[in-house]
C-alpha positions in Angstrom: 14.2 2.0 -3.5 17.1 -0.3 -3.1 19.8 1.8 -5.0 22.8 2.5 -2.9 23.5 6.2 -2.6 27.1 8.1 -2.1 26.3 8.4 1.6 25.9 4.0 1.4 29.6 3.5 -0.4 31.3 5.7 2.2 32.0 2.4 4.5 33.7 0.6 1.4 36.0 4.1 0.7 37.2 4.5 4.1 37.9 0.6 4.1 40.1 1.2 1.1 41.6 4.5 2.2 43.2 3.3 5.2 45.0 0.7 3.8 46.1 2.8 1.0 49.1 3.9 3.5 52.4 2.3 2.0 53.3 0.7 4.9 57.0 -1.1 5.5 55.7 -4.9 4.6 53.8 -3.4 1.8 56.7 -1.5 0.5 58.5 -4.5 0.2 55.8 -5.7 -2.0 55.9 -3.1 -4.7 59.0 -1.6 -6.7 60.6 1.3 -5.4 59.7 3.7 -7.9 56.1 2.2 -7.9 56.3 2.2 -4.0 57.4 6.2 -4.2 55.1 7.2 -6.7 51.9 5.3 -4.5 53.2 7.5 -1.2 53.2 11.4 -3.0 49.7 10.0 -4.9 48.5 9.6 -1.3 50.2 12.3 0.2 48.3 14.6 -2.7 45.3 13.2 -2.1 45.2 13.9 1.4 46.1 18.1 0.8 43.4 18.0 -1.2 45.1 17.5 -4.9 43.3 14.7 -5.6 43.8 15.4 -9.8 47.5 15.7 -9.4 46.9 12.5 -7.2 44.8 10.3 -10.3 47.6 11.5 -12.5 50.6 10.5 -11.0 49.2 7.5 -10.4 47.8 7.2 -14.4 51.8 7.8 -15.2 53.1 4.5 -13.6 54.6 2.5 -15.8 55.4 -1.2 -14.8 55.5 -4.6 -15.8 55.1 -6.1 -12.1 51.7 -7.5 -12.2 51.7 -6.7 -8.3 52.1 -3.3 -8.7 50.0 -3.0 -11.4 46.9 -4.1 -9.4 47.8 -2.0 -6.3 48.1 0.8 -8.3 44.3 0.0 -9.6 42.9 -0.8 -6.8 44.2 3.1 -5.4 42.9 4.2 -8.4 39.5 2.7 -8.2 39.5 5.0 -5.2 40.6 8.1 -6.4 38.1 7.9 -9.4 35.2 7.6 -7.2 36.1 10.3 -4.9 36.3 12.3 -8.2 32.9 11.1 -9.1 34.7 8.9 -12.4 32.5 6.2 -11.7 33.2 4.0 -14.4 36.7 4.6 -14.7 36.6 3.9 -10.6 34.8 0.2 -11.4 37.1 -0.4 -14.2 40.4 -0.3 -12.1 39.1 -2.0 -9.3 37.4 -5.0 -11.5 41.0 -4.9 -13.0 42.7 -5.1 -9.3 40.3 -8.0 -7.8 40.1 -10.4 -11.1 44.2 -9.9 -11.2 43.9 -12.5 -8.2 47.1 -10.6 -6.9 45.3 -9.1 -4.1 46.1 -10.0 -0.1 42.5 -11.2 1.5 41.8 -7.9 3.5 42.6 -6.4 0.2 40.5 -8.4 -1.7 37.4 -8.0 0.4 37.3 -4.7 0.8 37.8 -4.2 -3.2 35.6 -6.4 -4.4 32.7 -5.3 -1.5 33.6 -1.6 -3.1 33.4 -3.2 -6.8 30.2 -4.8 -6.4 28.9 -1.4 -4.0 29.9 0.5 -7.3 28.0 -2.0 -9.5 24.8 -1.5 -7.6 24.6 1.9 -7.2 25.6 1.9 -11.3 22.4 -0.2 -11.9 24.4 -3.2 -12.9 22.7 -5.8 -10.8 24.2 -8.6 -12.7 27.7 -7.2 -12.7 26.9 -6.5 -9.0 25.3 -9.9 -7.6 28.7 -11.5 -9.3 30.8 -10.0 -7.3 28.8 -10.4 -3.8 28.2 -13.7 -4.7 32.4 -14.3 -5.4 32.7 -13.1 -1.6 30.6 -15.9 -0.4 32.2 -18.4 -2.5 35.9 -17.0 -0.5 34.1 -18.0 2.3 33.9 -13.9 3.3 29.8 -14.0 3.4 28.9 -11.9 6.3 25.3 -9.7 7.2 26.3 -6.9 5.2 27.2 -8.7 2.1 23.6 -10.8 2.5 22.1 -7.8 3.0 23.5 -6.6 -0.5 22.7 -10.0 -2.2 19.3 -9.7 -1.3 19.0 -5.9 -2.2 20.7 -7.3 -5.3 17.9 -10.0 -6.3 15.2 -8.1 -5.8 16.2 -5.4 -8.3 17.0 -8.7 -10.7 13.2 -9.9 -9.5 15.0 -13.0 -9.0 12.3 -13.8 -5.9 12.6 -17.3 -4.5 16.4 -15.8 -4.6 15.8 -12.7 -2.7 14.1 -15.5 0.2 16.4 -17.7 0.1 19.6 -14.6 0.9 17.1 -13.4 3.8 17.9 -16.6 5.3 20.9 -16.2 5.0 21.0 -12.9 6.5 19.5 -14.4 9.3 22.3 -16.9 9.9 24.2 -13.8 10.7 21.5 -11.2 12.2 18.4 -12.9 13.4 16.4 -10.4 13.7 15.5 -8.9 10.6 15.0 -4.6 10.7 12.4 -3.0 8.6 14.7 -2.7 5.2 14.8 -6.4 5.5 11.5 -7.1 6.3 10.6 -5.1 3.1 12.6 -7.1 0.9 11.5 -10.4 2.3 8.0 -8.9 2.0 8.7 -7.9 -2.0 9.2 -11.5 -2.8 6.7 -13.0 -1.0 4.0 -10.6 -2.4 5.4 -11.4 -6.1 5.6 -15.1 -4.9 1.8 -15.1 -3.4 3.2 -16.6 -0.3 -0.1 -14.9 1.4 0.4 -16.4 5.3 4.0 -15.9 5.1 3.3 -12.1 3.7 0.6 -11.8 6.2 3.5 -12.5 9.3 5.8 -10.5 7.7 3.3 -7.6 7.9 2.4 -8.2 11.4 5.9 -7.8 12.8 6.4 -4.7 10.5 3.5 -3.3 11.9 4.8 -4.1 15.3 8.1 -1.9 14.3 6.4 1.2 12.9 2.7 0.9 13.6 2.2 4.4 12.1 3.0 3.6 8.7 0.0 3.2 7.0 1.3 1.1 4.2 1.9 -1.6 6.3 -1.9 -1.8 7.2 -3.0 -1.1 4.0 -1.5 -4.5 2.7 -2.0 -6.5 5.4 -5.8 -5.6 4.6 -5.3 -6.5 1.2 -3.9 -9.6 1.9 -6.3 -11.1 3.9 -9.3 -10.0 1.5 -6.9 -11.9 -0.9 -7.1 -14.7 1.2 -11.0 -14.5 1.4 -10.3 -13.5 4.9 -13.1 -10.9 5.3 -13.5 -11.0 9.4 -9.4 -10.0 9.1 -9.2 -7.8 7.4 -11.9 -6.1 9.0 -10.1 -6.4 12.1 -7.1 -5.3 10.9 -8.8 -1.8 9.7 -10.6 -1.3 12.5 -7.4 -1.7 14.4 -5.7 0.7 11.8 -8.5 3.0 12.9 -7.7 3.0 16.6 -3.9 2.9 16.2 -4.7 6.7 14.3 -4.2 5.6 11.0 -5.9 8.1 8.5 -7.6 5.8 6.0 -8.3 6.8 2.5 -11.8 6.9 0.7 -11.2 3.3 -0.9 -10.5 2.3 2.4 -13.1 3.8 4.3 -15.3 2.1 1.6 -13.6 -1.3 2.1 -14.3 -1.1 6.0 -18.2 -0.2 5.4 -18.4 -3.2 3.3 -16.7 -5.6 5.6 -19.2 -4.0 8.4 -21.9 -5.1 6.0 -20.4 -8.7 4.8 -19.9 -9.3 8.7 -23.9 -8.4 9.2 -23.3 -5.1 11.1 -25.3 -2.6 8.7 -25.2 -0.3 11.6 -21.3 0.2 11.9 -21.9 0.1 8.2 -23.2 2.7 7.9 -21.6 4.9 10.1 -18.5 4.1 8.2 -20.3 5.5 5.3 -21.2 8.7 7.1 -16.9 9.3 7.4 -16.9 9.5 2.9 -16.2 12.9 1.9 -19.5 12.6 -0.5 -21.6 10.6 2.6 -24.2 13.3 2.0 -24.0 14.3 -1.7 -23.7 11.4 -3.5 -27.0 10.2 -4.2 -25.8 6.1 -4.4 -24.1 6.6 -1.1 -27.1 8.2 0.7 -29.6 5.3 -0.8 -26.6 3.0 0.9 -26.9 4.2 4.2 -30.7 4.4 4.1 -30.5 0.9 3.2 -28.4 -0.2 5.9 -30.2 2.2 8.4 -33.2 0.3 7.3 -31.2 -2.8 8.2 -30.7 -1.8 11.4 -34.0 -1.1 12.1 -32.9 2.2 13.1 -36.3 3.9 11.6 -35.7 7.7 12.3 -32.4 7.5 10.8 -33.4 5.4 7.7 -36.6 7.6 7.2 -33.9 10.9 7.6 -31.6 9.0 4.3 -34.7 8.5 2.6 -35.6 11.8 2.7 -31.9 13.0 1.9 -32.3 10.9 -1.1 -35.9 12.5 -1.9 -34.4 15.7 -2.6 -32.3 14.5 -5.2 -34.9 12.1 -6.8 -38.8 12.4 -6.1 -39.0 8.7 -6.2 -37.5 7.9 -3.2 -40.3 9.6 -0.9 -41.6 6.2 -1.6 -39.3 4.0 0.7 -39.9 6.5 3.2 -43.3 6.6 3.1 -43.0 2.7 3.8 -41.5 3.0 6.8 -43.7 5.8 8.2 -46.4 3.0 6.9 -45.0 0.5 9.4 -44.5 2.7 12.3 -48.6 3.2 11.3 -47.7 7.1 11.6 -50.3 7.7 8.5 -50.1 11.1 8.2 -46.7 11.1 7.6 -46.7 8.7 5.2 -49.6 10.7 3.1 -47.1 13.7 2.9 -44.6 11.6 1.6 -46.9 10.2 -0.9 -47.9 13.3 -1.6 -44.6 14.4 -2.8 -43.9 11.9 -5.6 -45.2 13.6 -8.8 -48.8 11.9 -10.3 -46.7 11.3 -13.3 -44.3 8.8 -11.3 -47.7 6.8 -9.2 -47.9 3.3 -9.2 -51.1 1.1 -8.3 -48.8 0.3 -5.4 -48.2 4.0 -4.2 -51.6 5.0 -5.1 -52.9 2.2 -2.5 -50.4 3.0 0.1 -52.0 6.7 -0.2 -56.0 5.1 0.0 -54.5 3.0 3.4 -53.2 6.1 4.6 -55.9 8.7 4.1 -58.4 6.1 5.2 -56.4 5.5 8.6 -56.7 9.8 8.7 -60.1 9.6 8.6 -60.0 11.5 5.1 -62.9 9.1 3.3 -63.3 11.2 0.8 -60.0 11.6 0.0 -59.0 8.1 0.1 -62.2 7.0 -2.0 -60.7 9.8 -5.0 -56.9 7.4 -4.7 -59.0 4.5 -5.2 -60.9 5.3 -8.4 -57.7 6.9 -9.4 -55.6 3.0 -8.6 -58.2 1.5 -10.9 -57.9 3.7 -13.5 -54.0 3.2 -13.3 -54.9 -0.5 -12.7 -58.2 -2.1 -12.3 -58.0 -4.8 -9.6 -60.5 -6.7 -7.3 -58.5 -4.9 -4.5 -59.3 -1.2 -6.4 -62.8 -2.0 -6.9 -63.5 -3.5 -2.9 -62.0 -0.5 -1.9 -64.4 1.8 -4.0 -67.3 -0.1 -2.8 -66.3 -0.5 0.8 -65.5 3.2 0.5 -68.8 4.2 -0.7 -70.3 2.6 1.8 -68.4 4.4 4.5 -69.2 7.7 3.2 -72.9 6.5 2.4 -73.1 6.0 5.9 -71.6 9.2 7.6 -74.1 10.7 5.9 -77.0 9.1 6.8 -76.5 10.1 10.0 
């Protein structure tokens, strides 16, 4: 994530390259020959003959300690354009540490040095050298910027904090890429309210990336913040944000810790396996149920039914308390003998008795006792008897 491409050490290069250049004042610094050699190298380099270029400049033979690190720090340059990475970070670690360097020169090697480090996956080597240009008093936003990219690939979190700071000393407001790394550390640091900010202004700079939203959620049910992050996915929702079966799964349950069954349940309904998953249609039932929404409850139940008998019983239930009887019997009626309760078997005397079907319901009653006798089996066989005793009397 926070490797530095080709594209990200171009700024350091041209820095370099124009003051590679052998300029009168600097000519005066080096040797002649040294001096004469440095202008053809450059002059190659610039047509295009950028091997004849590294190897004029690998033949220079001095004892000036100046020259030496001038000829390094072109070097350094050369080897990375010619993709010689290590060879590039050798010379220029030579030309900074020689000390010998004038401060443009200096900062713009070492910024290069530690640019090379980074994108070499040598943190340490890296964060050395970006922490030497603060310590020359040459800290600006881009070098904070690299400290902190620096740290978190160390995991060195209160660190990477600490260089967004100061970052901001320089750039107050933060962009995304830093938002993200002040975000890393206070995830790993479980700096929850402070992550939970962090999120919200991300969110307020791309609020169609779903990631943010996603962890803002998760923070806040860290937090034991329930009626957040229900808000927060419900506003993920609206903003368009395409949530993902865990997520749609999350929201339903929020609905239902927040005592909304209903929106519950409709959340339910948006899972790809809403209506084939036998768990998930009992859920919905349940919090149709909830609801008191009876037709649609009764409609689960019966969705559930088809993929086990047994749950013509709940639906039979309800049918029982909307006292639609009938209904209720041709429920009953579908749950196999083998699977009858006393229970069931009662519910089916109560509801062929309220259908007028005596005879019928007097036949569940002997059959209740017979599954279990009870003083509520046997006054029903006697009150039953009675009934039909006197129908035909008459």
């Amino acid at each position: 994530m926070m490797n530095i491409s080709k594209k990200l050490l171009v700024s350091s290069i041209i820095a370099l390259a124009s003051l590679i250049p052998i300029q009168s004042a600097l000519a005066n610094e080096l040797s002649q020959s040294t001096a004469q050699r440095v202008q053809r190298a450059h002059t190659q380099s610039l047509d295009g003959e950028l091997t004849k270029a590294i190897e004029l400049l690998e033949s220079v033979s001095t004892s000036r300690a100046y020259d030496k690190a001038f000829v390094a720090r072109m070097l350094g340059v050369f080897y990375w354009q010619n993709e010689q990475i290590q060879a590039a970070i050798d010379q220029l670690k030579y030309a900074v540490d020689s000390g010998l360097l004038a401060d443009e020169q200096f900062v713009d090697t070492t910024r290069m040095l530690a640019d090379l480090y980074l994108s070499n996956v040598q943190y340490k080597e890296a964060l050395s050298y970006y922490l030497r240009l603060v310590e020359e008093g040459h800290g600006n936003a881009l070098v904070w910027l690299r400290v902190t990219q620096t740290n978190y690939q160390l995991a060195r979190w209160p660190d990477v904090l600490d260089s967004v700071k100061q970052y901001q000393t320089f750039e107050p407001t933060l962009d995304v890429a830093m938002l993200s790394l002040r975000l890393g550390g206070e995830f790993q640091l479980k700096k929850w309210p402070d992550a939970s900010k962090t999120l919200g202004r991300l969110i307020e700079l791309e609020p169609d990336n779903a990631r943010w939203w996603q962890q803002l959620v998760s923070i806040e049910i860290r937090r034991e913040r329930s009626n957040q992050a229900l808000n927060v996915l419900t506003l993920a929702k609206l903003q368009g944000i395409p949530l993902s079966q865990q997520e749609i799964r999350m929201l339903a349950q929020l609905y239902a810790d927040q005592g909304i069954p209903s929106k519950s349940a409709q959340t339910l309904a948006l899972l790809d396996d809403a209506k084939t998953d036998l768990g998930m249609i009992v859920r919905q039932a349940q919090l149709w149920q909830q609801s008191k929404q009876w037709d649609t409850a009764i409609e689960y139940w019966q969705l559930a039914a088809k993929k086990d008998s047994k749950y013509h019983w709940q639906a039979s239930q309800l049918y029982l308390s909307q006292r639609d009887y009938q209904l209720a019997l041709q429920e009953l009626n579908e749950i196999p003998e083998s699977k009858l309760t006393s229970s069931m078997l009662f519910a089916k005397v109560q509801s062929a008795y309220r259908t007028q079907q005596l005879s019928l319901a007097l036949q569940y009653a002997k059959q209740a006792n017979k599954v279990e006798e009870t003083s509520e089996g046997d006054r029903w066989i006697t009150y039953l008897n009675k009934q039909l005793e006197d129908s035909h009397s008459y």
